[in-house]
C-alpha positions in Angstrom: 0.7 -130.7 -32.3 -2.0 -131.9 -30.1 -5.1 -130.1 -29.8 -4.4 -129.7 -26.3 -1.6 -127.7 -26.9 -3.2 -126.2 -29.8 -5.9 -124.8 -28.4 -3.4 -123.5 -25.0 -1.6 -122.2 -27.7 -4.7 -120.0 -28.7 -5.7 -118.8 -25.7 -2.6 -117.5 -24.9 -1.8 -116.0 -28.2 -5.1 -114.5 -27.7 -4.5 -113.0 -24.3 -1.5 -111.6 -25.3 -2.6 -109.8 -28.8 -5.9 -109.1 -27.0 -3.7 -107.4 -23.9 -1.1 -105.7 -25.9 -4.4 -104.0 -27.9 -5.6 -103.2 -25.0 -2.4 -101.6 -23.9 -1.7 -99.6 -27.0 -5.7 -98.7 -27.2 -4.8 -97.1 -23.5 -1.5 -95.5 -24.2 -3.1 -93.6 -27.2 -7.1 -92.9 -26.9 -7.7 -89.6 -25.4 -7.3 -89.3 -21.3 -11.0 -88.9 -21.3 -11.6 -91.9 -22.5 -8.9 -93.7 -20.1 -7.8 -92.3 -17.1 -10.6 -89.8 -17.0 -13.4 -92.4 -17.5 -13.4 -93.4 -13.8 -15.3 -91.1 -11.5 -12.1 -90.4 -9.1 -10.3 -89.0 -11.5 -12.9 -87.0 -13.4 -12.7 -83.5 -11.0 -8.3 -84.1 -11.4 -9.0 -84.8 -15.5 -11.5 -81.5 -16.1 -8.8 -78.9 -14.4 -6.0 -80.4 -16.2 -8.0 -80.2 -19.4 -7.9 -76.2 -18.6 -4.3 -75.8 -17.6 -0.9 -75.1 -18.7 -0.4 -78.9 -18.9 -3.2 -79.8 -20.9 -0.8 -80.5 -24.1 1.6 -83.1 -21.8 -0.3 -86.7 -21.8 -0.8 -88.3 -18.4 1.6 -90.6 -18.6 4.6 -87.9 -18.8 3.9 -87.1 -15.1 2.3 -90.5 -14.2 3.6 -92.6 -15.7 2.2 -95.8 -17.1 0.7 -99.0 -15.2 4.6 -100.6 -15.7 6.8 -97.6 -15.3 8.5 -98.7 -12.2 8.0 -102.6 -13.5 7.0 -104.9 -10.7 6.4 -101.8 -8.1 3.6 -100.3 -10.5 2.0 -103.7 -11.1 1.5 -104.1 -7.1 0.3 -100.2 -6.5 -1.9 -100.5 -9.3 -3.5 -103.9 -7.9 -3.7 -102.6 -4.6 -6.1 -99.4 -6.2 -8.1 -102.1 -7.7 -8.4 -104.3 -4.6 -9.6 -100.7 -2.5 -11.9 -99.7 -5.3 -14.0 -103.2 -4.8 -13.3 -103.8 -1.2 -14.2 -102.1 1.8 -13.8 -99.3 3.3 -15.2 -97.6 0.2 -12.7 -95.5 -2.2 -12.0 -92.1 -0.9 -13.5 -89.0 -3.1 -10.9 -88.1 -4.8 -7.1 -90.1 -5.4 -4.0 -88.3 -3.6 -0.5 -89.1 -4.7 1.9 -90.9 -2.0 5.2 -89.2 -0.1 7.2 -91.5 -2.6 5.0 -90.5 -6.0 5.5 -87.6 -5.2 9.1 -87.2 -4.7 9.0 -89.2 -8.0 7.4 -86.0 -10.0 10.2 -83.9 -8.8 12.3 -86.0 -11.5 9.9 -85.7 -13.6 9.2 -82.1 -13.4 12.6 -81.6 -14.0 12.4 -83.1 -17.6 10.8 -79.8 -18.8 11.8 -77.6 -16.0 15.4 -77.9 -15.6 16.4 -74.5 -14.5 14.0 -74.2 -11.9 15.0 -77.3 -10.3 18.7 -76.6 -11.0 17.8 -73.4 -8.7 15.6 -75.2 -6.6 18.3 -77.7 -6.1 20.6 -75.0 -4.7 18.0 -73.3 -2.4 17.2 -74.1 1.2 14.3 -75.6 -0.5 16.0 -79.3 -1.1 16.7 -79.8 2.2 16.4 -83.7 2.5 14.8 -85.4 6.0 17.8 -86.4 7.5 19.6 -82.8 7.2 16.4 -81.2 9.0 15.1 -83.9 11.5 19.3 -85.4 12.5 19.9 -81.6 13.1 21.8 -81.9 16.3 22.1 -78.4 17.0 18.5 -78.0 16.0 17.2 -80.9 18.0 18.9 -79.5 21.2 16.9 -76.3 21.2 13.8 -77.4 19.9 12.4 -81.0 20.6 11.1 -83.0 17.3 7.4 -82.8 16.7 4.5 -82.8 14.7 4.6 -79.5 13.5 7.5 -79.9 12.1 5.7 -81.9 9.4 3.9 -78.7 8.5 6.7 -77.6 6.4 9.1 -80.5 6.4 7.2 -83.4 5.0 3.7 -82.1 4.1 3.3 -85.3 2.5 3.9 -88.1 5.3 1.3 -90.5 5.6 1.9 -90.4 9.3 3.4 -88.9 12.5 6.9 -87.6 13.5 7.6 -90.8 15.4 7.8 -92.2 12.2 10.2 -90.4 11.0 13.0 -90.0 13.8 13.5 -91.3 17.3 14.1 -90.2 20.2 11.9 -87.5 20.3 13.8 -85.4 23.1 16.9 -82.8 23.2 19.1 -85.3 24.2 19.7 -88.2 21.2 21.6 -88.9 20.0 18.8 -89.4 16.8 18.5 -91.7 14.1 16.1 -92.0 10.9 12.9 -94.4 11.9 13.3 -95.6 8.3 16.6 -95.2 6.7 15.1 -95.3 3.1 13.3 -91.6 4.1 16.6 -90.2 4.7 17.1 -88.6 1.6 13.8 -87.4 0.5 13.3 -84.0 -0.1 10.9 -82.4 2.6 10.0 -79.6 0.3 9.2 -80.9 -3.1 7.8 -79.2 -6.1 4.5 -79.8 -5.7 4.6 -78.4 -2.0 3.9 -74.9 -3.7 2.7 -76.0 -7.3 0.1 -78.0 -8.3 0.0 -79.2 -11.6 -3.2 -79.2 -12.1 -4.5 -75.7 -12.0 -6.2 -73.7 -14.7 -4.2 -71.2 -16.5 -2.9 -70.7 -20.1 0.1 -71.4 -22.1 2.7 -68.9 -22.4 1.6 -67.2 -26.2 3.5 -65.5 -29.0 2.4 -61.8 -28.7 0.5 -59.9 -31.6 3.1 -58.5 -33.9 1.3 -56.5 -36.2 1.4 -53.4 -33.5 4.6 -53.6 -32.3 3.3 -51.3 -29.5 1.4 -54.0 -28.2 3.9 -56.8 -28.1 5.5 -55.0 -24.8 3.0 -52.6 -23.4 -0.1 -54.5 -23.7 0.9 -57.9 -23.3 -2.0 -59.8 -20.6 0.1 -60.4 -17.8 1.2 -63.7 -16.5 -0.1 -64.5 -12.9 2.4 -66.8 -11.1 1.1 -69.4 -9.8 2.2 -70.7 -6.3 0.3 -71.8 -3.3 0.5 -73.9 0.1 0.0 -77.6 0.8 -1.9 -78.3 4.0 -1.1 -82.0 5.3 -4.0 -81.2 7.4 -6.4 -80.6 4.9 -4.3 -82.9 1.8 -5.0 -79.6 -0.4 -2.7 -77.0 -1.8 -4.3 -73.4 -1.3 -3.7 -70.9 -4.1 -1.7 -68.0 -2.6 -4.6 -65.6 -3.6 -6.8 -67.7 -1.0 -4.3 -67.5 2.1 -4.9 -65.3 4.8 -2.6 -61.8 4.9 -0.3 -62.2 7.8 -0.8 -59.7 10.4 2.8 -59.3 12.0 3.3 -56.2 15.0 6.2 -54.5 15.6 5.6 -53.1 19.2 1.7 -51.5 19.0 2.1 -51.1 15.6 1.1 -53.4 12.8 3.8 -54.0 9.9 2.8 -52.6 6.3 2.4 -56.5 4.2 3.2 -56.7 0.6 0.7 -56.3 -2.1 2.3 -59.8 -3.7 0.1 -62.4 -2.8 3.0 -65.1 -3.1 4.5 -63.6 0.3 1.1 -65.4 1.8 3.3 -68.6 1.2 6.3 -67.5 2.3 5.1 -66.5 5.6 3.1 -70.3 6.2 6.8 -71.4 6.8 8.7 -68.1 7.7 6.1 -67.2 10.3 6.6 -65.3 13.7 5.6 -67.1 17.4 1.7 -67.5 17.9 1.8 -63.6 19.3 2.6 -62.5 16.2 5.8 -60.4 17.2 8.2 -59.3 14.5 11.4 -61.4 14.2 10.3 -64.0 16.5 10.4 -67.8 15.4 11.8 -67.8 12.2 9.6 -64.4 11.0 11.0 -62.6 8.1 8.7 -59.7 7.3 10.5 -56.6 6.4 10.5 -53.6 8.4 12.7 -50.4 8.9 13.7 -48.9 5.4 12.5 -52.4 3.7 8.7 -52.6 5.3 6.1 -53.7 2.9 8.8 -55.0 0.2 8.3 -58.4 -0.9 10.0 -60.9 -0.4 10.5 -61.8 -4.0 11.7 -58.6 -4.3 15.1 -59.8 -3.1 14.7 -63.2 -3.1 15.0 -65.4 -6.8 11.6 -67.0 -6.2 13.2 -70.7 -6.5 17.0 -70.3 -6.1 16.0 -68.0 -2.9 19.6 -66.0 -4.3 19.7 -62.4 -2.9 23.0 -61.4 -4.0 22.2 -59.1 -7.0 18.8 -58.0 -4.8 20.6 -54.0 -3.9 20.9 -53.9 -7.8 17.2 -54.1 -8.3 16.1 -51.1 -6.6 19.2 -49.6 -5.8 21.8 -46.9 -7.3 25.1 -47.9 -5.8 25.3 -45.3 -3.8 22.3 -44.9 -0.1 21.6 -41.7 1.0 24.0 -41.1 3.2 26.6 -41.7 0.5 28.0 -45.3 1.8 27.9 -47.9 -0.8 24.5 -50.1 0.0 26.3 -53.8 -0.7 29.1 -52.9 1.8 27.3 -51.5 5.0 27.6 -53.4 7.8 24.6 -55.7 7.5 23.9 -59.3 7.0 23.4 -58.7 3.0 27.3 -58.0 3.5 28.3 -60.8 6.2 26.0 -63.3 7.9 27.8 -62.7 11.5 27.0 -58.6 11.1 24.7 -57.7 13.8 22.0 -55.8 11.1 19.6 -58.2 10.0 19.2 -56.8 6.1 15.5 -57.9 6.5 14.6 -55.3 9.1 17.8 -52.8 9.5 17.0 -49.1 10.4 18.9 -46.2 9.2 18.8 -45.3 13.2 20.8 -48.8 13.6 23.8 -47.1 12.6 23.0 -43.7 13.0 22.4 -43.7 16.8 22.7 -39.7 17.1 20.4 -39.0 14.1 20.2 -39.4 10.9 22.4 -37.3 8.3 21.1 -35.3 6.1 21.2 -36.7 2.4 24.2 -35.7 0.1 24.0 -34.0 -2.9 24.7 -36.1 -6.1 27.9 -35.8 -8.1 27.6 -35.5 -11.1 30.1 -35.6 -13.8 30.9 -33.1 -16.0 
């Protein structure tokens, strides 16, 4: 062998054992010496170091510089070429529309029956079953706002997601690759990055304790703003004020109906039941909604059950009155029915219980 070719051979053989070092040195050192080493990442690093999460490596939500092969190569490049070029690097790094469809998946590695529920909710709804709505489309023009709650995450506008933007179509997908992203992904109420502790064996040596004095769990949900490319802890979010008439509705003490109502909010006048409002009233005012609602699977059907005996007060049995918990095409919306609703005349008085034996 020449020494050419000897010494190519070398360098190469070098390159690789030095890379490959490199590349395991990365995969296993501690995030603060890798990932969390570079100023960007340090604020994203620190909270996960205090959260729930702080046990799964960075890589298991990530992934690593070759995950998606060639594709990771090129994003990864492209940081680098931003980080040295101009404009300067933004304050902090924000994951794209398509990473973070991509941690749905992921999510689901370690979450599987809350995306199994979340799968089945109105929550999956994918871009081309809201934005190639027809019906929808016919009553209410396509338009930025939309984005608010269907596709927090675009990097850009609604015309570039459908055209024509009119009532008339008919309407297509600007790019058909969007199609079937969700609009409502995981992290579009949870962050993963948020301080909070591990779920913990309780204290068995009082076996008092391990029920009644238990600290209690906070769940942990919140709002992303595409406006502000921040998710807001629902404890942050404004209460709604919502009016019925003169008279303003009694809210929920749960701060996670803050996010529901971003979403499920009534016309700029703040009227009851207008837009797509759902804030309870008549004989369920000031209930949550989680109170009927499975707080992924949105399920009501065994909601009666929670709080109810089988039987109202006016001795008709609660899951088979005429409202829209019963049928969706009954004329009582379950989220603000009034006994009155049905009871036009007045009210009858309650009926005594029977009791057996």
């Amino acid at each position: 062998m020449s020494k050419t070719k000897t010494l190519s051979f070398l360098v190469i053989l070098i390159v690789v054992v030095g890379g490959l070092s490199g590349a395991g040195y990365w995969h296993m050192a501690a995030p603060s010496r890798t990932c969390g080493s570079c100023h960007e990442i340090v604020p994203a690093h620190d909270l996960w170091a205090e959260s729930p999460h702080r046990e799964v490596a960075c890589e298991e939500c990530h992934g690593t510089a070759v995950s998606n092969g060639f594709h990771s190569l090129w994003q990864n490049a492209r940081r680098v070429r931003v980080h040295v070029g101009e404009p300067p690097p933004p304050a902090s790094i924000r994951l794209t529309e398509e990473q973070v469809v991509e941690m749905n998946e992921r999510c689901r590695g370690c979450h599987e029956r809350e995306y199994a529920d979340w799968l089945s909710s109105g929550h999956s709804a994918t871009y081309s079953d809201i934005f190639l709505n027809a019906k929808h489309n016919q009553m209410e023009q396509p338009m930025d706002d939309c984005l608010r709650c269907h596709g927090m995450f675009l990097d850009g506008n609604i015309d570039d997601v459908v055209t024509p933007l009119d009532n008339k179509g008919p309407w297509r997908m600007v790019d058909p690759l969007r199609a079937k992203r969700p609009v409502i992904p995981c992290l579009a109420c949870h962050e993963v990055h948020f301080k909070g502790q591990p779920a913990t064996r309780p204290d068995y040596s009082d076996p008092k304790l391990a029920a009644s004095r238990r600290p209690a769990r906070v769940p942990r949900a919140g709002f992303y703003d595409r406006n502000e490319k921040s998710l807001f802890e629902a404890a942050s979010l404004a209460v709604p004020v919502v009016r019925h008439g003169d008279r303003a509705l009694q809210n929920s003490t749960d701060d996670r109906q803050r996010v529901c109502v971003q979403c499920h909010a009534p016309s700029a006048l703040r009227l009851a039941g207008s837009s797509d409002d759902r804030t309870p009233r008549g004989v369920h005012e000031g209930l949550s909604c989680l109170a009927c609602h499975n707080n992924h699977s949105l399920d009501a059907r065994p909601s009666c059950k929670e709080c109810h005996p089988r039987l109202s007060n006016c001795g008709l049995d609660v899951e088979k009155m005429d409202t829209t918990f019963k049928t969706a095409q009954s004329g009582h919306n379950v989220h603000w029915v009034g006994c009155a609703e049905c009871h036009p005349k007045g009210v009858p008085p309650r009926k005594p219980r029977r009791t057996d034996g």
